[in-house]
N, C-alpha and C positions, 0 to 999 in steps of 0.2 A: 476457589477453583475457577481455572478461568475458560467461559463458554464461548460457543459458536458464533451464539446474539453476540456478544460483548467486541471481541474480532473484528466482526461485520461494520458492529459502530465505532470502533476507530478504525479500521477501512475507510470509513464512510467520512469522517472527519481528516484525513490526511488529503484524500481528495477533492475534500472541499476546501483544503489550507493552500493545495496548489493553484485549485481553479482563482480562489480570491488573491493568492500571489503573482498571476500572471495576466490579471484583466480578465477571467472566466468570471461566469456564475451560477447557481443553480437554481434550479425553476421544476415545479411539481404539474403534472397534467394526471389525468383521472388515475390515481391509486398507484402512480408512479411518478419518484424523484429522479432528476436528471443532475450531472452537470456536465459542464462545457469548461472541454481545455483547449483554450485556444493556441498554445502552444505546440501541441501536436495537432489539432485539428479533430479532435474527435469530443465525441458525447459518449456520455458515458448514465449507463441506467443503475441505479443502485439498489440490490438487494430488495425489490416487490415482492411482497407476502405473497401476488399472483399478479400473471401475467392476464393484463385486460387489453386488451384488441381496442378499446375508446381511451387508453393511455397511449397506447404504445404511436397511433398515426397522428396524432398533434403532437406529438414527442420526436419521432422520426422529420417532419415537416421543417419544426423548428431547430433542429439540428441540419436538414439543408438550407436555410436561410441564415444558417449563422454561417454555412460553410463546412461544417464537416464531410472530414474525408472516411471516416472511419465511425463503427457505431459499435462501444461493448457495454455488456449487460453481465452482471454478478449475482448469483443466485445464489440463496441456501439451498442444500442438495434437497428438502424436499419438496421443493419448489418444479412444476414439470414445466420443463421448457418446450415445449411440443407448441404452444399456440405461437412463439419466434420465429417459426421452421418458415410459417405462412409469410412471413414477411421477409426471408433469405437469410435469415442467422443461422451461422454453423457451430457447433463446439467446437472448445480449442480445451486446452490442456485442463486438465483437472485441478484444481489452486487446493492445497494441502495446506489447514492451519493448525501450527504447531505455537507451544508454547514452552516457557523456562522462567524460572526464578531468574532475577539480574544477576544473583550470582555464580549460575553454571557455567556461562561461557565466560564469564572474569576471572575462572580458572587458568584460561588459557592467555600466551603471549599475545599482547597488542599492539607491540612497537611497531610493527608495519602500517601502521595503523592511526588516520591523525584527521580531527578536524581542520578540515578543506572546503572553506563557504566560497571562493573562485578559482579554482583550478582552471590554468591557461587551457590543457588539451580537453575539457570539455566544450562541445557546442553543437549547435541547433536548439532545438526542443529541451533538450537536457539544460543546455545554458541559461536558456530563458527560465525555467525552475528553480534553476540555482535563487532565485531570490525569495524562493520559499524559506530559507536558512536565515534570510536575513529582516524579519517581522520583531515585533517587537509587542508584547512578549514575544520571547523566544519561548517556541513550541517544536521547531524542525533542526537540527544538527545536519551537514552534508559531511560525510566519512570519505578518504580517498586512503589506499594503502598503496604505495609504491615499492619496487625492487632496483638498484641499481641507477634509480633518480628518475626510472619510468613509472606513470601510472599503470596499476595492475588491477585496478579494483574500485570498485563503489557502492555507499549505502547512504540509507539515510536512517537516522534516529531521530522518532517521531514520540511526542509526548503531548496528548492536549491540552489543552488552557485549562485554567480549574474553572472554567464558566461550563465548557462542555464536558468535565469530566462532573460536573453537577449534573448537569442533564441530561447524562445518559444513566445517574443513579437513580435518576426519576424516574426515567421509562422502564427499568429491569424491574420486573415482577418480583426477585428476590434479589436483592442490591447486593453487590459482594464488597467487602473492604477492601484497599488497596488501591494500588493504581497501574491501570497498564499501559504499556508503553509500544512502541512496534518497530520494527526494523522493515523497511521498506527498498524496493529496487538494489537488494542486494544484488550486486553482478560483478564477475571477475575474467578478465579475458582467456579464452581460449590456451592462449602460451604457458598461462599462468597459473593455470591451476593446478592444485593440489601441491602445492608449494609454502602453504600454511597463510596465504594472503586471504582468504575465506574466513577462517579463523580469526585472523587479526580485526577484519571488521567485524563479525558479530562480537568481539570482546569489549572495542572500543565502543561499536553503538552500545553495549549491558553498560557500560562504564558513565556515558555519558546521559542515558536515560535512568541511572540509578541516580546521579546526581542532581537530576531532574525534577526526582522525585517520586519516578516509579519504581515497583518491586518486584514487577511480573513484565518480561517480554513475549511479544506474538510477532512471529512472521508466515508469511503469506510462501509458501514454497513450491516450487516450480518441482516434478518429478527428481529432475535432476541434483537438486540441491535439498531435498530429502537427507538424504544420507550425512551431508557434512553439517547440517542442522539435530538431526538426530545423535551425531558423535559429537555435537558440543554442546548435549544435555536438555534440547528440546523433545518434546515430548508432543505425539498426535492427538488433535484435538478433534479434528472432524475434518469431512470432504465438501468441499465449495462446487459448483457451474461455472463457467463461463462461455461465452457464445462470443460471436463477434459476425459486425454487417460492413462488409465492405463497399461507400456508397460513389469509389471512385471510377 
C-alpha cells in the first residue's frame, strides 16, 4: 500500500534531483529542510513535521541571499500552517496524492506520447531542467506528447536511484516492498485537452517507470487533473498544503 510518508519522500527526492541538476542545493536550518532552484528562482521548504519560527527566518534569509523570487513550502495536511501566515504565506491549491499500479494507465494508448530529453519549444526555467533527464544514473525520463507535429503536453517520469530508494526503507516505520515511482509536472495546453494527449502521457511515463523498475506510480494532482488521473486508474491517497511567499 502506498502511503502519504512514502509520496512526500519521493516528492522530496525529485526535487532534490532538480536542484542538484541545475547548480541548486539543499541545506537544513532548525527542524527545517530547504532547497533552492535556481532555475526558477525560488526556495522551497519540504514537508516539516512543524513549523518553527527559529527555522523558518535563517531559511527565509538565506533564500534572499541566494536571490529568490518566490518561497513554497509543502506540508502534510496535519501539519498547521497558521505559524506561515506571520511571515506572509498564503495557501494555494490543495496538491491531491493519488496513486496506480504501472499497469493501469498502460491500459491506455501512448503513441502520442515519446521520450523527449530536448524539445526545441521548451524554454526558460523549464529548459534549464531539462538536464534533470540527462544524469547518469538515469533516475528522470522528460515525456513530451505532440498532435499534428505540435507540442501538446509534458511530464516527467521520475524513479530514484536505488541508494535512495534504500533510505527511505530505513526511515518508514513499516517498510513496504516494491518500488515507487512518480510522474511529475504533468501539463497539457489549454487547446489540447481532453483530446487523449493527458492519457498518452501518463501511459508512457507507467511505461517507462515500469521499465525502470517501479511497480507503483504516484502523482501529485492539481484539482483539475483529478479527474483524468482518476479515469486512468489512480486512486486517492491523501490531501497535501501548500503555501506560497511571494518575495518580489
Amino acid at each position: 500500500m502506498v502511503t502519504i510518508a512514502a509520496c512526500q519522500e519521493l516528492h522530496r527526492h525529485w526535487l532534490q534531483t532538480l536542484a542538484g541538476a541545475t547548480g541548486g542545493r539543499t541545506f537544513s536550518t532548525h527542524e527545517s529542510e530547504w532547497v533552492w532552484l535556481p532555475a526558477r528562482r525560488q526556495l522551497v521548504l519540504l514537508y516539516p513535521q512543524r513549523i518553527a519560527p527559529a527555522g523558518i527566518r535563517p531559511g527565509l534569509a538565506e533564500g534572499t541571499r541566494l536571490g529568490a523570487q518566490s518561497v513554497s513550502v509543502w506540508l502534510n495536511n496535519a501539519v498547521s500552517y497558521a505559524p506561515l501566515e506571520a511571515f506572509g504565506f498564503r495557501r494555494g491549491p490543495q496538491p491531491l496524492w493519488m496513486s496506480a499500479p504501472v499497469s493501469a494507465p498502460q491500459q491506455f494508448s501512448s503513441a502520442a506520447a515519446v521520450i523527449d530529453p530536448e524539445p526545441a519549444e521548451v524554454t526558460g526555467p523549464d529548459a534549464e531542467e531539462l538536464s534533470a533527464g540527462l544524469g547518469h544514473p538515469r533516475t528522470a525520463w522528460h515525456i513530451t506528447s505532440r498532435g499534428d507535429g505540435k507540442l501538446t503536453g509534458r511530464a516527467w517520469a521520475f524513479v530514484p536511484s536505488q541508494q535512495a530508494q534504500q533510505e527511505q526503507r530505513r526511515q518508514q516505520a513499516k517498510p513496504v516492498s516494491g518500488t515507487l515511482g512518480g510522474v511529475f509536472g504533468l501539463a497539457v495546453g489549454p487547446s489540447s485537452r481532453r483530446q487523449g494527449y493527458g492519457t498518452a502521457l501518463l501511459s508512457r511515463a507507467a511505461t517507462v517507470a515500469a521499465t525502470a523498475g517501479a511497480d507503483r506510480l504516484a502523482v501529485n494532482a492539481a484539482p483539475l487533473g483529478q479527474e483524468l488521473c482518476a479515469a486512468r486508474g489512480f486512486e486517492l491517497i491523501g490531501r497535501g498544503q501548500q503555501l506560497a511567499l511571494d518575495l518580489r
